[in-house]
MIGU-358000 format. One record per residue (C-alpha): residue number from 1; residue in one letter; y, z, x. Coordinates in steps of 0.5 Angstrom, whole numbers, plus 2048, in hexadecimal, padded with zeros to 3 digits. Each point is the difference from the previous one (the first is absolute). Layout:
# residues N
+-----+----+-----+-----+-----+
|   i | aa |   Y |   Z |   X |
+-----+----+-----+-----+-----+
| NUM |  A |   Y |   Z |   X |
...
+-----+----+-----+-----+-----+
END
This chain:
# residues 255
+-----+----+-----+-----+-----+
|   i | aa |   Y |   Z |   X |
+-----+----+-----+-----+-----+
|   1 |  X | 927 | 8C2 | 896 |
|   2 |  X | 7F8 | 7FF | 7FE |
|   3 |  X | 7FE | 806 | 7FC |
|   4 |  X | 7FA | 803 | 805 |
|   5 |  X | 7FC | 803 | 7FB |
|   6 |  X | 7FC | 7FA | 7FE |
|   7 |  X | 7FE | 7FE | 807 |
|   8 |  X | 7F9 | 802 | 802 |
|   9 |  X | 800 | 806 | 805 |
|  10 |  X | 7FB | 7FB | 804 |
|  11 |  X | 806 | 7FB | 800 |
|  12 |  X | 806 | 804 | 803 |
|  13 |  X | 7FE | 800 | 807 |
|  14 |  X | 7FF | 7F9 | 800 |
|  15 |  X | 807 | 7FE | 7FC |
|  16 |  X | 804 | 805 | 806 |
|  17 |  X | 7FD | 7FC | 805 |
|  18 |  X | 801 | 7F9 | 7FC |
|  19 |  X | 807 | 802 | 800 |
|  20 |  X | 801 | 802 | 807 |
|  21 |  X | 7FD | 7F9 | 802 |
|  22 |  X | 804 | 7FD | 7FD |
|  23 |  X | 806 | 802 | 801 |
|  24 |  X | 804 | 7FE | 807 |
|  25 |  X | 803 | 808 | 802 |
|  26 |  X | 7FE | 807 | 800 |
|  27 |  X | 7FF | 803 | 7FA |
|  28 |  X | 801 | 807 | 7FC |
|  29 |  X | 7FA | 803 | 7FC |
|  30 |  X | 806 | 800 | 7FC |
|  31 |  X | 802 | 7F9 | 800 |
|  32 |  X | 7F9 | 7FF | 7FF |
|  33 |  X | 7FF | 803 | 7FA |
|  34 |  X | 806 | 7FC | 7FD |
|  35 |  X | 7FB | 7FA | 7FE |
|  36 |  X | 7FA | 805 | 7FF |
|  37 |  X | 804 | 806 | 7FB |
|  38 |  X | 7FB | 805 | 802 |
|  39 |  X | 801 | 808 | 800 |
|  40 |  X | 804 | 800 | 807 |
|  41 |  X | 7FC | 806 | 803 |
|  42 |  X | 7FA | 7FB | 7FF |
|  43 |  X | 802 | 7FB | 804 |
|  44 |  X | 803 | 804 | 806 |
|  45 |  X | 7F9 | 803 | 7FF |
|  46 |  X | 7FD | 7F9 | 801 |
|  47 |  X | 805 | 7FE | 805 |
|  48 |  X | 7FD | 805 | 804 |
|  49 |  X | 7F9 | 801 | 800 |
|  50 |  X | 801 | 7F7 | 802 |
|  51 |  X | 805 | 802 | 806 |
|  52 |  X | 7F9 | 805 | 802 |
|  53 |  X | 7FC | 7FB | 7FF |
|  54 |  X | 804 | 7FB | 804 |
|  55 |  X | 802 | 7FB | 7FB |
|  56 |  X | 807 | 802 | 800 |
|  57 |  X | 804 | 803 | 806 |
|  58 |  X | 807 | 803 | 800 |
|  59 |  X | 806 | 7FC | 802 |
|  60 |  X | 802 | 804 | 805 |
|  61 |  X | 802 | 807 | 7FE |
|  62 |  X | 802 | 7FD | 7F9 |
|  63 |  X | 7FD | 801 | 7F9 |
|  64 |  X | 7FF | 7F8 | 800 |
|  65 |  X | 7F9 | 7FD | 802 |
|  66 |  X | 7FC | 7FA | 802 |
|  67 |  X | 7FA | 7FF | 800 |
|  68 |  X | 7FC | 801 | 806 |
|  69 |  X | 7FA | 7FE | 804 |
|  70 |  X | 7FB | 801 | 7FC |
|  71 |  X | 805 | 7FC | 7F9 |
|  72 |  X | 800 | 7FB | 806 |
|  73 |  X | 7FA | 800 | 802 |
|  74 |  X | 7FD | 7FF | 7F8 |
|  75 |  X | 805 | 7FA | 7FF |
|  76 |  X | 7FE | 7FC | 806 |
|  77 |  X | 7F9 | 800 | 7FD |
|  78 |  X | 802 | 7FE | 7FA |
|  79 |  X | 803 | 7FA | 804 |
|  80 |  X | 7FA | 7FF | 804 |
|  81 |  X | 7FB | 800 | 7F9 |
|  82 |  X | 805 | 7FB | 7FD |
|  83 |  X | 801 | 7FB | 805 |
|  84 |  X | 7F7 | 801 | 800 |
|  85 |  X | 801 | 7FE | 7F8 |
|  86 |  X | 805 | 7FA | 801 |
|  87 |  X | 7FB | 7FD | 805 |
|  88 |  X | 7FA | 800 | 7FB |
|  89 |  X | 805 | 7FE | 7FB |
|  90 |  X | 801 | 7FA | 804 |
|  91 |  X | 7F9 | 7FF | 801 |
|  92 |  X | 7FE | 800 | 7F9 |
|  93 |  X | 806 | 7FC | 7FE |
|  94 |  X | 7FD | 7FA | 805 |
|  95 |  X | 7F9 | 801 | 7FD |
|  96 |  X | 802 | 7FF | 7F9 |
|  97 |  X | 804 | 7FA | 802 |
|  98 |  X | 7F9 | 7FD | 803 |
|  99 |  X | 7FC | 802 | 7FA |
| 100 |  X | 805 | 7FF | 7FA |
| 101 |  X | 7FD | 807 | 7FD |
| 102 |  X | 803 | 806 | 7FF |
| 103 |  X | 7FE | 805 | 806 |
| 104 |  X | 7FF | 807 | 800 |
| 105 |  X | 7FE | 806 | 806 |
| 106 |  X | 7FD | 805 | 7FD |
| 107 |  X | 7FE | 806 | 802 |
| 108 |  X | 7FB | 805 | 7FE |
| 109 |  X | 802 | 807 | 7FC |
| 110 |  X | 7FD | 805 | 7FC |
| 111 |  X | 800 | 7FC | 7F9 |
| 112 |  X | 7FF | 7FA | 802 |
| 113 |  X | 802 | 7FA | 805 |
| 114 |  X | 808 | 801 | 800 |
| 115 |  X | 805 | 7F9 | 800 |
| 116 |  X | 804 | 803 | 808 |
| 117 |  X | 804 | 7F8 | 801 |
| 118 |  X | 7FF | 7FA | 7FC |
| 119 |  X | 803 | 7F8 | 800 |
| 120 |  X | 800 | 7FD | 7F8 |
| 121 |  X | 7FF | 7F9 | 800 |
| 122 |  X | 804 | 7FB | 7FE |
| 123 |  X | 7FD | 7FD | 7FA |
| 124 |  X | 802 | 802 | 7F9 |
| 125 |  X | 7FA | 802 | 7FF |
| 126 |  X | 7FD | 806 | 803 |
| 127 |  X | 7FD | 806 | 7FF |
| 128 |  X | 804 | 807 | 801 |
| 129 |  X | 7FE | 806 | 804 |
| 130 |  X | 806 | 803 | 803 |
| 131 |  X | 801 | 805 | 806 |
| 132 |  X | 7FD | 807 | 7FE |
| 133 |  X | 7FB | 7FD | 7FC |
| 134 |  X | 7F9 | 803 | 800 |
| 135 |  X | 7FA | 7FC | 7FE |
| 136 |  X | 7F8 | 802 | 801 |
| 137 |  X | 7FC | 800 | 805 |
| 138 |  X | 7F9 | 7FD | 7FE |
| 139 |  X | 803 | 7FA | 7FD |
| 140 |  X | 805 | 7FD | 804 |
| 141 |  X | 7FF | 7FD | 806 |
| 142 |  X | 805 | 805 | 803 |
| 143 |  X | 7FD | 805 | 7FF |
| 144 |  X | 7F9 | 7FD | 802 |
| 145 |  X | 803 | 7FE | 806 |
| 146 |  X | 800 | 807 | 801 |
| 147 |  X | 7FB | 802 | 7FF |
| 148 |  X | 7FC | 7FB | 803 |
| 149 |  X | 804 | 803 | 805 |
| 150 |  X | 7FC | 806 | 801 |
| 151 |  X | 7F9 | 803 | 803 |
| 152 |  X | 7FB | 7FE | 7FB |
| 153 |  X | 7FE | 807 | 7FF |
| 154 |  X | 806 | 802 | 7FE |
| 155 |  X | 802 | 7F9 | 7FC |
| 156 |  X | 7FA | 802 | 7FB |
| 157 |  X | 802 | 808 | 7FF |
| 158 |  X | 807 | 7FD | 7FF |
| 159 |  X | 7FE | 7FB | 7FB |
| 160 |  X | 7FB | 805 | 7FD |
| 161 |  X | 807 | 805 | 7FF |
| 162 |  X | 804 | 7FA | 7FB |
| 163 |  X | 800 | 7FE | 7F9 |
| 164 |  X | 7FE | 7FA | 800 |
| 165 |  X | 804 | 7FE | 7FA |
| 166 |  X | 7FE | 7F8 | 7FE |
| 167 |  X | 807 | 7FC | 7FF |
| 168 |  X | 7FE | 7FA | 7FF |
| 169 |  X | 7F9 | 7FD | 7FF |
| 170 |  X | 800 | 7FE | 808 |
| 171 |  X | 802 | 807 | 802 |
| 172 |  X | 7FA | 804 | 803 |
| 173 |  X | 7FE | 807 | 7FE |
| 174 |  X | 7F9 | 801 | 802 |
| 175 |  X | 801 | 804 | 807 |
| 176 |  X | 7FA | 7FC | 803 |
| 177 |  X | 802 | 7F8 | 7FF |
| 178 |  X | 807 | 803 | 802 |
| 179 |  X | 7FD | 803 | 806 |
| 180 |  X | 7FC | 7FA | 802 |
| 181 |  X | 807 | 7FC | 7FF |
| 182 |  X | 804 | 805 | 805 |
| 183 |  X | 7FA | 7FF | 805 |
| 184 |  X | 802 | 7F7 | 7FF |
| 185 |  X | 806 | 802 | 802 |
| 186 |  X | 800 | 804 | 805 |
| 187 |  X | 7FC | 7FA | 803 |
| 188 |  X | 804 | 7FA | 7FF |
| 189 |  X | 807 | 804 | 801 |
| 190 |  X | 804 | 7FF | 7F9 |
| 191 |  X | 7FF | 802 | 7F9 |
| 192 |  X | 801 | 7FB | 7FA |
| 193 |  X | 802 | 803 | 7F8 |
| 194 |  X | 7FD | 7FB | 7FC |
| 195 |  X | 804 | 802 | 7FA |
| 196 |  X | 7FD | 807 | 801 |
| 197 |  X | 806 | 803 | 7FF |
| 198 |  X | 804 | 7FB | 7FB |
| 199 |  X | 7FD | 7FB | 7FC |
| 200 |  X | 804 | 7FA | 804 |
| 201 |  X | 801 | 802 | 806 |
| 202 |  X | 7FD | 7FF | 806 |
| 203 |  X | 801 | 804 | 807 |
| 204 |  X | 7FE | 800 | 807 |
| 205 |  X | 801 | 805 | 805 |
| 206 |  X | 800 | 802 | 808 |
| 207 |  X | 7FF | 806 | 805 |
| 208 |  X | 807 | 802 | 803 |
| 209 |  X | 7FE | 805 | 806 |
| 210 |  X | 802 | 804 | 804 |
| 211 |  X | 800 | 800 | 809 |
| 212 |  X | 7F9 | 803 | 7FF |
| 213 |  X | 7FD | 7FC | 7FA |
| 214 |  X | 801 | 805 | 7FA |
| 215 |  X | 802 | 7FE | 7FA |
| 216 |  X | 808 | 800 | 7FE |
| 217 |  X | 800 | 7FB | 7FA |
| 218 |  X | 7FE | 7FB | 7FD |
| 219 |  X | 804 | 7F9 | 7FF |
| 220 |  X | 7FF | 7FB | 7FA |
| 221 |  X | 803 | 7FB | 7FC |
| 222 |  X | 7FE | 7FF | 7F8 |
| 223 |  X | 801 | 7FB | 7FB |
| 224 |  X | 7FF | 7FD | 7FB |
| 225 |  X | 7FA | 7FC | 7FE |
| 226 |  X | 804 | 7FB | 7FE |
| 227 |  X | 802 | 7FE | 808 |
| 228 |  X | 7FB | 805 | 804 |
| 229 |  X | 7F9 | 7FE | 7FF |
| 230 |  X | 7FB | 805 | 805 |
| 231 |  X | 7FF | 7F9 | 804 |
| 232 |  X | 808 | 800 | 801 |
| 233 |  X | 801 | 807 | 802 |
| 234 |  X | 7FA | 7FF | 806 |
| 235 |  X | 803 | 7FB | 802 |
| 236 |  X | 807 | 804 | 802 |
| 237 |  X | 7FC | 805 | 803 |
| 238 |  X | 802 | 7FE | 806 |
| 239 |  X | 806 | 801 | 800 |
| 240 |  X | 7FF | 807 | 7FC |
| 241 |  X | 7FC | 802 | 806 |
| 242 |  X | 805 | 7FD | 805 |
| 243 |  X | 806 | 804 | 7FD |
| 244 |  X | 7FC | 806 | 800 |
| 245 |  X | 7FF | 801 | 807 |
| 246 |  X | 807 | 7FF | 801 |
| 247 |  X | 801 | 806 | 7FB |
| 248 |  X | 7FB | 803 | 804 |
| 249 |  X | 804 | 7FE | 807 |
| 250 |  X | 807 | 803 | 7FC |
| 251 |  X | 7FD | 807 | 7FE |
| 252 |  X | 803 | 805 | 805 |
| 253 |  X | 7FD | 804 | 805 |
| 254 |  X | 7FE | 807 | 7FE |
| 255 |  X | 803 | 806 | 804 |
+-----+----+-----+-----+-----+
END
C-alpha cells in the first residue's frame, strides 16, 4: 500500500480516477485505497463527492462504482485532443523531412514562447531545445512571428512592456528598431532569427491560425549556421507555409 500521506491533496481526485479508469471491474472506495494508502474515510469522502458530481456512479445498489457520463465524457476528449496532437505530429514530422532541420510549434505563454511539438533532425549536429522550453519574445523568430501578429497598437505596448535583454550582438534591444522589424514582418508573412537569440543558429517561422485568421502558433525550423544560411531558410519557406496551413486545416472546430 502506498503511504498516502505524501500525495498532494490536489492529486488525490485525479489518482481515484486513474485508477478507476483502468481498471476492467467495478471498484470499492476500499479497493481504491488499496493503491493510494490514504485515511479511509478520506476516500469514501471523495468517492462521494465524485458520484455527486457525476464521475462516478454505483453499480447497482452495491458499494462498487464506475465511472459515469461526466469521467466518460472527460476521456473521450482527452482522446479527441490526442488523435489533434497525433496529426500535427504527422505534419511536422513530414516537414522536417522536407526541410532537414529540426521543427518546432510553438505557442505563445506568459513568459515566453513555449516549445508545444517539435521533430529533431537527423544530423548529428544540432541544436537542443526540447519540448517545455521557454525562449524570449523579442529575439526569436517565434516569438516575432507572434507578435507581428498583433494590432500595431497593441504589437508597440506589448513591446514596450518587455525587457529586451540583448543575447547575442545581433539581438534587438531597442523597442524602436524591433517595433519597425515586427511591422516587416507582418508585411511579408514570416519571421527570421538572425543569430538573434544564439550566436550560430539561424531560425525562420510562420503563422499557424485559426478558422477565423487568429494567431495560434508559430511553426519554425533552425539550424545551425554551418547548413542554414538566411537564403537557404527562405528558400524552404514554401514548404514552411504549406504545412502550416495544413496545421491551420487540423485545428479542431470550437464549440
Amino acid at each position: 500500500m502506498a503511504d498516502g500521506s505524501r500525495i498532494p491533496t490536489n492529486l488525490r481526485t485525479l489518482l481515484i480516477l486513474e485508477i478507476l479508469g483502468r481498471s476492467d471491474r467495478a471498484l470499492t472506495a476500499t479497493e481504491i485505497n488499496e493503491e493510494l494508502g490514504l485515511p479511509k474515510q478520506t476516500v469514501h469522502r471523495l468517492c462521494t463527492t465524485l458520484e455527486q458530481e457525476g464521475f462516478l456512479v454505483r453499480e447497482g445498489t452495491s458499494k462498487r462504482f464506475l465511472p459515469a457520463r461526466r469521467l466518460r465524457a472527460l476521456g473521450a476528449g482527452l482522446l479527441h485532443n490526442s488523435r489533434s496532437h497525433i496529426a500535427r505530429h504527422q505534419i511536422l514530422m513530414e516537414l522536417a523531412r522536407e526541410v532537414r532541420e529540426t521543427v518546432n510549434y510553438v505557442v505563445p505563454a506568459e513568459d515566453g514562447m513555449s516549445y508545444q511539438d517539435r521533430v529533431e533532425t537527423d544530423w548529428a549536429f544540432r541544436i537542443q531545445l526540447p519540448v517545455g522550453s521557454h525562449v524570449p519574445f523579442h529575439c526569436t523568430a517565434s516569438g516575432k512571428c507572434f507578435m507581428a501578429s498583433l494590432p500595431p497598437r497593441t504589437r508597440r505596448r506589448f513591446v514596450e512592456s518587455l525587457t529586451l535583454t540583448p543575447l547575442t550582438p545581433a539581438t534587438l534591444s531597442d523597442s524602436e528598431s524591433l517595433i519597425d522589424d515586427l511591422a516587416e514582418i507582418a508585411r511579408r508573412g514570416y519571421s527570421l532569427d538572425a543569430e538573434e537569440f544564439m550566436e550560430g543558429m539561424i531560425a525562420i517561422a510562420v503563422p499557424v491560425t485559426d478558422p477565423e485568421g487568429r494567431f495560434i502558433a508559430a511553426l519554425a525550423f533552425h539550424g545551425p549556421v554551418q547548413r542554414v544560411s538566411i537564403a537557404a531558410a527562405e528558400a524552404r519557406l514554401g514548404m514552411l507555409k504549406e504545412a502550416a496551413t495544413r496545421l491551420s486545416a487540423a485545428v479542431p472546430p470550437e464549440g
